[in-house]
PLY file of the C-alpha trace (Angstrom):
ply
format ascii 1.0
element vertex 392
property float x
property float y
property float z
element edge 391
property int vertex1
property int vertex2
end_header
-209.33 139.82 -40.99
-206.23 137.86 -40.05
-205.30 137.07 -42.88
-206.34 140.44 -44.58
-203.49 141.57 -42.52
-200.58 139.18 -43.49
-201.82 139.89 -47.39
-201.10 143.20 -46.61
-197.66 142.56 -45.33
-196.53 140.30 -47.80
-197.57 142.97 -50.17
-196.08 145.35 -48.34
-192.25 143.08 -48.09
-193.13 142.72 -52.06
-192.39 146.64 -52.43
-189.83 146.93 -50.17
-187.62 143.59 -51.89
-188.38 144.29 -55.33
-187.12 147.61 -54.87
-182.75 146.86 -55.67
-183.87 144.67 -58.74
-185.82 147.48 -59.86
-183.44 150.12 -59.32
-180.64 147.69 -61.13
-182.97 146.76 -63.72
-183.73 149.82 -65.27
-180.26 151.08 -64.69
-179.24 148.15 -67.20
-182.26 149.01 -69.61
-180.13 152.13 -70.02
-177.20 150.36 -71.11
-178.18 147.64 -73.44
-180.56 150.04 -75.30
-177.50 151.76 -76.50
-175.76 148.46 -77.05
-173.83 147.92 -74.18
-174.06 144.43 -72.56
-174.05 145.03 -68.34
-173.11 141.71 -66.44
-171.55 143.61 -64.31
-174.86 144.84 -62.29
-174.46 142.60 -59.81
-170.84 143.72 -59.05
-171.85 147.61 -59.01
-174.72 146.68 -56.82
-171.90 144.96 -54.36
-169.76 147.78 -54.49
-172.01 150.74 -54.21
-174.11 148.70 -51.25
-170.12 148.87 -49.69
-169.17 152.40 -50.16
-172.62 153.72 -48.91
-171.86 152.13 -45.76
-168.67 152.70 -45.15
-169.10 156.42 -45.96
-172.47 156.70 -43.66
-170.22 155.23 -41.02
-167.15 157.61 -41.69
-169.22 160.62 -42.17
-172.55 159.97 -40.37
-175.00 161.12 -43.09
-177.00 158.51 -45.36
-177.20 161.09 -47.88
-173.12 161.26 -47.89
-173.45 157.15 -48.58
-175.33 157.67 -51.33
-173.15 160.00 -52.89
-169.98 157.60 -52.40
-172.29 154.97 -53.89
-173.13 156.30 -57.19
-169.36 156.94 -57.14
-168.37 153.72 -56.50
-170.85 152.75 -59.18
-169.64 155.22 -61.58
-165.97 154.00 -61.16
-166.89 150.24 -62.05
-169.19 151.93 -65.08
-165.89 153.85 -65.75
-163.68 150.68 -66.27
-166.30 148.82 -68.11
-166.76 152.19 -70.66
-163.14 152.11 -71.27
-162.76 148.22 -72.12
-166.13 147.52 -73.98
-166.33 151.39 -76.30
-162.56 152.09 -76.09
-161.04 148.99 -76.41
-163.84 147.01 -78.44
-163.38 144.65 -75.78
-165.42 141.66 -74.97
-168.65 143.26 -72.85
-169.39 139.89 -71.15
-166.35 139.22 -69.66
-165.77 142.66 -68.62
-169.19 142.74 -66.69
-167.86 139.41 -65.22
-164.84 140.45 -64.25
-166.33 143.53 -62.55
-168.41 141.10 -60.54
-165.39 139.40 -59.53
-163.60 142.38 -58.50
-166.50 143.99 -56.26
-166.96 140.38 -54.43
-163.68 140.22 -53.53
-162.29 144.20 -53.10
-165.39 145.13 -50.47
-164.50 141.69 -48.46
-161.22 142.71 -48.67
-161.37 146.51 -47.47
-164.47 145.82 -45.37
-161.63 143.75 -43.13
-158.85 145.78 -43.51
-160.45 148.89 -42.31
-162.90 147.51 -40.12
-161.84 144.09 -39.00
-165.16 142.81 -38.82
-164.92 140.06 -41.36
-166.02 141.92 -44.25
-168.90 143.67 -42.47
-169.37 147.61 -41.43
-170.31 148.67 -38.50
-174.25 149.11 -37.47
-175.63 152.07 -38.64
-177.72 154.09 -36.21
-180.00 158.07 -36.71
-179.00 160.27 -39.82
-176.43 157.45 -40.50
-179.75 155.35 -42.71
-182.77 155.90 -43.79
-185.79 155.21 -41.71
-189.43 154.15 -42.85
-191.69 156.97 -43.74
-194.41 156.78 -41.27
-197.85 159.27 -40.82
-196.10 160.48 -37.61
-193.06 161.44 -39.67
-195.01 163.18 -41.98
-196.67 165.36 -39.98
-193.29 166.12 -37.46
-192.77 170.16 -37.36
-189.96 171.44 -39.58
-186.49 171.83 -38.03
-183.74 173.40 -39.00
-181.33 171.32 -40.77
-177.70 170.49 -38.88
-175.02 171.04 -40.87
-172.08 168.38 -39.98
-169.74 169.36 -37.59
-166.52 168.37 -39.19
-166.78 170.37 -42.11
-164.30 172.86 -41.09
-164.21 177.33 -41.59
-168.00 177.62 -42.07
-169.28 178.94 -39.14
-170.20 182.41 -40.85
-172.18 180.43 -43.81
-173.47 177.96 -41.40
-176.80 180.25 -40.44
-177.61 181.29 -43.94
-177.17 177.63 -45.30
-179.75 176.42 -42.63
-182.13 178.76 -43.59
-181.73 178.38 -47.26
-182.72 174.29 -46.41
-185.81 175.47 -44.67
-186.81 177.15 -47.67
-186.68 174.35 -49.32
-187.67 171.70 -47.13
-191.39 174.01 -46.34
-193.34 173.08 -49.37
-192.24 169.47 -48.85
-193.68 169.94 -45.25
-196.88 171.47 -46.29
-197.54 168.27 -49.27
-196.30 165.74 -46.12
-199.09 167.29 -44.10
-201.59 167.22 -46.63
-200.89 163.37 -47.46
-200.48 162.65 -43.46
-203.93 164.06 -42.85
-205.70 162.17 -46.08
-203.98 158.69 -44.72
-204.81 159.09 -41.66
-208.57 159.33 -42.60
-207.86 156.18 -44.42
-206.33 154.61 -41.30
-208.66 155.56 -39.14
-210.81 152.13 -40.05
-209.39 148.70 -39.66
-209.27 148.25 -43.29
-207.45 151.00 -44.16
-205.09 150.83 -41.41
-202.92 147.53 -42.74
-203.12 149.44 -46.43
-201.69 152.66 -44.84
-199.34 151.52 -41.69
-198.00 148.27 -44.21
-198.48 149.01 -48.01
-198.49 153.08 -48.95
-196.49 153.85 -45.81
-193.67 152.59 -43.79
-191.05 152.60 -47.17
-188.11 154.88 -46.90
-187.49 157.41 -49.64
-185.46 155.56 -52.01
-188.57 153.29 -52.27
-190.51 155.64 -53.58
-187.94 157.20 -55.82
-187.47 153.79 -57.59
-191.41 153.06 -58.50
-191.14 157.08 -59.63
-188.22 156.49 -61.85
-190.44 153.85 -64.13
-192.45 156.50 -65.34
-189.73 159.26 -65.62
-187.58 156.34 -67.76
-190.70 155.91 -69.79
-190.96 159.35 -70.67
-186.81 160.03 -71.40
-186.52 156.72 -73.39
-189.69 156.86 -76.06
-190.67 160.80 -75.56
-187.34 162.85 -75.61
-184.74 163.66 -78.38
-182.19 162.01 -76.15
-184.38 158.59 -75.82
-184.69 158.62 -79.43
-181.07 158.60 -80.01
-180.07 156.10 -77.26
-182.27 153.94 -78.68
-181.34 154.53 -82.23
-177.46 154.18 -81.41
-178.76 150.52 -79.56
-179.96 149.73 -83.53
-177.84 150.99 -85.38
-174.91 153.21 -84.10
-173.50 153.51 -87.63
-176.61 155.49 -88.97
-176.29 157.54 -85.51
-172.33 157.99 -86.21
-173.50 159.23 -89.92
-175.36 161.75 -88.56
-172.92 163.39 -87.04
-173.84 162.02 -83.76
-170.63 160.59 -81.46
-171.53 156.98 -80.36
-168.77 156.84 -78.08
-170.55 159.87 -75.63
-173.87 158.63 -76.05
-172.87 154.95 -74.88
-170.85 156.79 -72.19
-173.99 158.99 -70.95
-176.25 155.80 -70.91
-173.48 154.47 -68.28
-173.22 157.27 -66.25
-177.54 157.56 -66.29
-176.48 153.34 -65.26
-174.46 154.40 -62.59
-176.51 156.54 -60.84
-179.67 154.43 -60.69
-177.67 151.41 -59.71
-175.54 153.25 -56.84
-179.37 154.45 -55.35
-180.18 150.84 -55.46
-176.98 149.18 -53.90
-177.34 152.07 -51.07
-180.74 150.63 -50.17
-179.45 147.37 -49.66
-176.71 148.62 -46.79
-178.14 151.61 -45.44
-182.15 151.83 -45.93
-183.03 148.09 -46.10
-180.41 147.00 -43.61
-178.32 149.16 -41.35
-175.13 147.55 -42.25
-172.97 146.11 -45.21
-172.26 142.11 -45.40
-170.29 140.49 -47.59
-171.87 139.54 -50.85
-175.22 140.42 -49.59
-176.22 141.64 -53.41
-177.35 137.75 -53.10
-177.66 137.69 -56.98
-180.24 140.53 -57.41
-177.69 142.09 -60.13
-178.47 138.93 -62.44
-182.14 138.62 -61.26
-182.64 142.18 -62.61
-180.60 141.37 -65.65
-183.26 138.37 -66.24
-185.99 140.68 -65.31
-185.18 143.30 -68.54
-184.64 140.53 -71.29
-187.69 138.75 -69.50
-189.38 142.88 -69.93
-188.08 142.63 -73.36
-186.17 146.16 -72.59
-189.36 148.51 -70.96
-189.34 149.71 -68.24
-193.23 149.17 -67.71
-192.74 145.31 -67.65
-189.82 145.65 -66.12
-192.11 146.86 -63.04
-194.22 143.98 -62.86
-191.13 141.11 -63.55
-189.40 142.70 -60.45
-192.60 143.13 -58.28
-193.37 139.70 -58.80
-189.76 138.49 -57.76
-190.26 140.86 -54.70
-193.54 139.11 -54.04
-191.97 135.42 -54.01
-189.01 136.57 -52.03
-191.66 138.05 -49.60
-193.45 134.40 -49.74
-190.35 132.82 -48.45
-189.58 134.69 -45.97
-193.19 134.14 -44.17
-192.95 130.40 -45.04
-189.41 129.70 -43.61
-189.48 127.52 -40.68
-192.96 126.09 -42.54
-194.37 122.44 -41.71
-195.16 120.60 -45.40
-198.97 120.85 -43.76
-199.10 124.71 -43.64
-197.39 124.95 -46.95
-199.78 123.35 -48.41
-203.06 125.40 -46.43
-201.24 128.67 -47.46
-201.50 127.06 -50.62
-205.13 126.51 -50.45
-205.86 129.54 -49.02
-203.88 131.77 -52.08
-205.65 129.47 -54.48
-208.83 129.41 -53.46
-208.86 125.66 -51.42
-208.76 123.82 -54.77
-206.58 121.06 -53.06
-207.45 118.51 -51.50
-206.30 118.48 -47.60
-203.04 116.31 -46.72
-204.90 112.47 -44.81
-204.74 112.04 -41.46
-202.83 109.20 -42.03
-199.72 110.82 -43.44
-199.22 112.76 -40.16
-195.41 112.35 -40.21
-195.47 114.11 -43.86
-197.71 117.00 -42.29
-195.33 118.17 -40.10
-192.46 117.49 -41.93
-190.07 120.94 -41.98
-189.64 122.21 -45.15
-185.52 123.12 -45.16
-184.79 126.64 -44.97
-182.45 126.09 -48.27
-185.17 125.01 -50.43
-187.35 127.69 -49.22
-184.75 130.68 -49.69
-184.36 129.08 -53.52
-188.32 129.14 -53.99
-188.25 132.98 -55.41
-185.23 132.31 -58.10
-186.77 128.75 -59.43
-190.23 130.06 -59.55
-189.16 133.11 -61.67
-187.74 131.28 -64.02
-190.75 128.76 -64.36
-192.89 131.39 -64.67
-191.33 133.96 -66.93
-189.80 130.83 -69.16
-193.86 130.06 -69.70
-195.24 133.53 -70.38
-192.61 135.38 -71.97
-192.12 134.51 -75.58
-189.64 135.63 -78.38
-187.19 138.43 -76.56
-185.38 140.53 -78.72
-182.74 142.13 -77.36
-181.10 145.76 -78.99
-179.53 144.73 -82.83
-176.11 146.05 -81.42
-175.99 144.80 -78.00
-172.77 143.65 -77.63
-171.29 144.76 -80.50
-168.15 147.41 -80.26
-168.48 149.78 -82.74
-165.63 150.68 -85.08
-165.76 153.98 -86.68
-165.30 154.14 -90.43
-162.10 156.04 -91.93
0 1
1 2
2 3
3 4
4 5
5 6
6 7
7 8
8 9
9 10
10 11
11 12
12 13
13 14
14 15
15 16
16 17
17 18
18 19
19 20
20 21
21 22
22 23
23 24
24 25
25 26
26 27
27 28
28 29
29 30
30 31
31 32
32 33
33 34
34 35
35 36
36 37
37 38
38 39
39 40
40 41
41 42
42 43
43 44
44 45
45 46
46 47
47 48
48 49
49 50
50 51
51 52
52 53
53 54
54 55
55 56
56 57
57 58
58 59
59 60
60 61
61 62
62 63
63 64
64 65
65 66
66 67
67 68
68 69
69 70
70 71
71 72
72 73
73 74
74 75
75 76
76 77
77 78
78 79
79 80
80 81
81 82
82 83
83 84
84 85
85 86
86 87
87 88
88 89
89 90
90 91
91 92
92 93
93 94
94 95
95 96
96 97
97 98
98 99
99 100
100 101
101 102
102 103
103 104
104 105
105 106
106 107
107 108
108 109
109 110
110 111
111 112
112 113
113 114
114 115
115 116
116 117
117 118
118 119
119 120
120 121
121 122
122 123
123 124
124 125
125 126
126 127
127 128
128 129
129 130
130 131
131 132
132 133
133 134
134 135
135 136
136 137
137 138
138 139
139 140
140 141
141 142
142 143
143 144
144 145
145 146
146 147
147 148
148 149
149 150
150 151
151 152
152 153
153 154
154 155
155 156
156 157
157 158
158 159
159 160
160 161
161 162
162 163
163 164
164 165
165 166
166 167
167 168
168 169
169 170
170 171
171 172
172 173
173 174
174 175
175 176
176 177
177 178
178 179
179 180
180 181
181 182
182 183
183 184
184 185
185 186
186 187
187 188
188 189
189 190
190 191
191 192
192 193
193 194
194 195
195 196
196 197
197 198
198 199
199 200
200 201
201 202
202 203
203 204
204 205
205 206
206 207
207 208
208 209
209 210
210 211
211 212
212 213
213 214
214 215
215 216
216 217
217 218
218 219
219 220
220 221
221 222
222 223
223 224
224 225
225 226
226 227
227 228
228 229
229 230
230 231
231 232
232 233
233 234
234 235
235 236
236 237
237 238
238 239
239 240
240 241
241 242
242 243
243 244
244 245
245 246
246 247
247 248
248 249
249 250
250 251
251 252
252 253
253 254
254 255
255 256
256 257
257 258
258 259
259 260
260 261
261 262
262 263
263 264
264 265
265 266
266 267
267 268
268 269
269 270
270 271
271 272
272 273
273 274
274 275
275 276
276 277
277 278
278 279
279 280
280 281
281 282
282 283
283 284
284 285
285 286
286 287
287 288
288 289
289 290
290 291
291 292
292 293
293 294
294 295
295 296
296 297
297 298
298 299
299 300
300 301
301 302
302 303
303 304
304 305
305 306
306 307
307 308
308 309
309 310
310 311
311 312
312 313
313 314
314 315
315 316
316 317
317 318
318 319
319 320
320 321
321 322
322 323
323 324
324 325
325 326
326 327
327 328
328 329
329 330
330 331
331 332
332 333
333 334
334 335
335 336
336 337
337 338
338 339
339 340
340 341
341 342
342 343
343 344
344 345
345 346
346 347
347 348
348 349
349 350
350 351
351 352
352 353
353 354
354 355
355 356
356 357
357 358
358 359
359 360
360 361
361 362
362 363
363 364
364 365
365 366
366 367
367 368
368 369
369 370
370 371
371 372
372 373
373 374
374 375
375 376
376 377
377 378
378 379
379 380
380 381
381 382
382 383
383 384
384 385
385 386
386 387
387 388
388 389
389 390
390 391
């Protein structure tokens, strides 16, 4: 049963890590299907994990952070627009020199405003987001507070409040319904690991990001729009024949970028952690670039390269601190005991300590292993990359 339960929360730290590289991946599956190379994921990751934070701090509502993040986002998608479909500039470098910029401007302002060495304060209440639990679920309905410091709406204030009832009671009634079916699952010692670690205890961007697969599915390869994104990834000069402008379509597939990507870098600083530290993307911006040429550009794939980073991040994380002898019985014990047990002899080996820094590189080096095995010929959009010039 004990280790039932820690397969259950490594499953359960699988969801909750994979979650940024998901959100970044298929915000750059947008881009480079209409030909527009994004290095710079990483960078809006940085930056939008910065402004969410600082703006939960300023303002004291997570929500507020997530707005300023797909801003932030959408300002970095803004400059690399303008030099990669207005200037025909080199899409690499600009993605690279985004990076650059976001590592070294949230440092920057994070002291300067802060003086905390780059980091925000701690976030605390309606400042983050909090797991969703069955006791949250079921909690009675309240009336929504309206921030104090927005200023000369007292007399809108009342009607406001009850307009978010309204529309927070069928939400209430469906959390009910899905507490009381859980908790009948939870109720046994099986289920209650499942519930309490795996389908619960996620905040809501969590479950936004494994519902934006299918929804990207669906706009990419079953609406007009999809069609044409796709088509202008291809070939943007049959698109621009058509009548179609190339330009706003690349444009609209960085915006779509933008949003997906801010949502992501605002679970990093105020869902995942309760504060912003410097550079604390930690590469997930090139890990979910991997992940979609690794996908070969669907989002369906996509899902399962970035759930199985999640689950080796997850792995190092329980075997930090690890003696080469448990390593190797956690081994065993994933594998079905196929190994043969370390001697008795070699006990100086056995409880040699694995160093942490070989550990926390276990998740990148094994990704690339594996998906460098399995993955076969990728071929990326037939215009990615390419600036398109407009025949006079």
């Amino acid at each position: 049963m004990e280790q039932y339960v820690t397969l259950v929360q490594i499953l359960g730290g699988t969801v909750r890590l994979a979650v940024p590289v998901l959100l970044a991946c298929l915000a750059g599956l947008y881009s480079e299907r209409s030909g527009i190379v994004d290095i710079g994921l990483e960078g809006k990751l940085l930056a939008s994990a910065f402004a969410a934070a600082v703006a939960s701090a300023v303002f004291g509502y997570a929500w507020i952070g997530i707005l300023f993040a797909i801003l932030a986002a959408l300002a970095f998608s803004a400059i690399h627009g303008l030099a990669s479909i207005n200037f025909r500039g080199n899409q690499t470098i600009s993605g690279v020199a985004l990076n650059f910029l976001a590592a070294g401007l949230t440092v920057f302002l994070g002291n300067a405003w802060f003086h905390r060495g780059g980091f925000t304060p701690q976030l605390n209440g309606p400042q983050r987001f909090f797991p969703i639990t069955l006791d949250t679920l079921s909690a009675p309905l309240d009336y929504v507070a309206l921030p104090e410091w927005v200023p000369g709406i007292d007399w809108l204030r009342p009607i406001v409040q009850f307009l978010l009832y309204v529309i927070e009671l069928p939400f209430y009634w469906f959390g009910r319904l899905v507490a009381l079916v859980l908790g009948w699952v939870a109720s046994n010692p099986i289920g209650e690991p499942l519930v309490n670690q795996l389908l619960l205890g996620h905040n809501i961007i969590t479950y936004f990001a494994f519902l934006a697969v299918p929804i990207t599915a669906w706009v990419l390869f079953r609406t007009r729009f999809g069609l044409r994104l796709r088509a202008v990834g291809e070939n943007p000069k049959a698109i621009d024949t058509a009548g179609i402008s190339v330009s706003r379509l690349r444009y609209q597939a960085l915006i779509i970028t933008a949003v997906l990507v801010g949502i992501g870098g605002a679970y990093l600083s105020i869902a995942q952690n309760a504060v912003f530290t410097p550079n604390m993307s930690n590469g997930r911006g090139y890990v979910a670039l991997a992940a979609l040429i690794f996908a070969k550009w669907r989002p369906g794939p996509a899902l399962l390269v970035c759930l199985m980073f999640g689950f080796l991040d997850a792995l190092q994380i329980r075997t930090q601190g690890a003696t080469l002898a448990g390593l190797w019985d956690a081994i065993n014990w994933i594998f079905g005991s196929w190994l043969p047990a370390i001697p008795a002899a070699l006990a100086g080996i056995k409880t040699y300590e694995i160093p942490v820094q070989a550990v926390q590189v276990l998740p990148y080096v094994l990704t690339v292993i594996l998906l460098a095995g399995f993955i076969g010929r990728a071929v990326a959009p037939k215009a990615s990359g390419l600036p398109y010039t407009k025949d006079r």
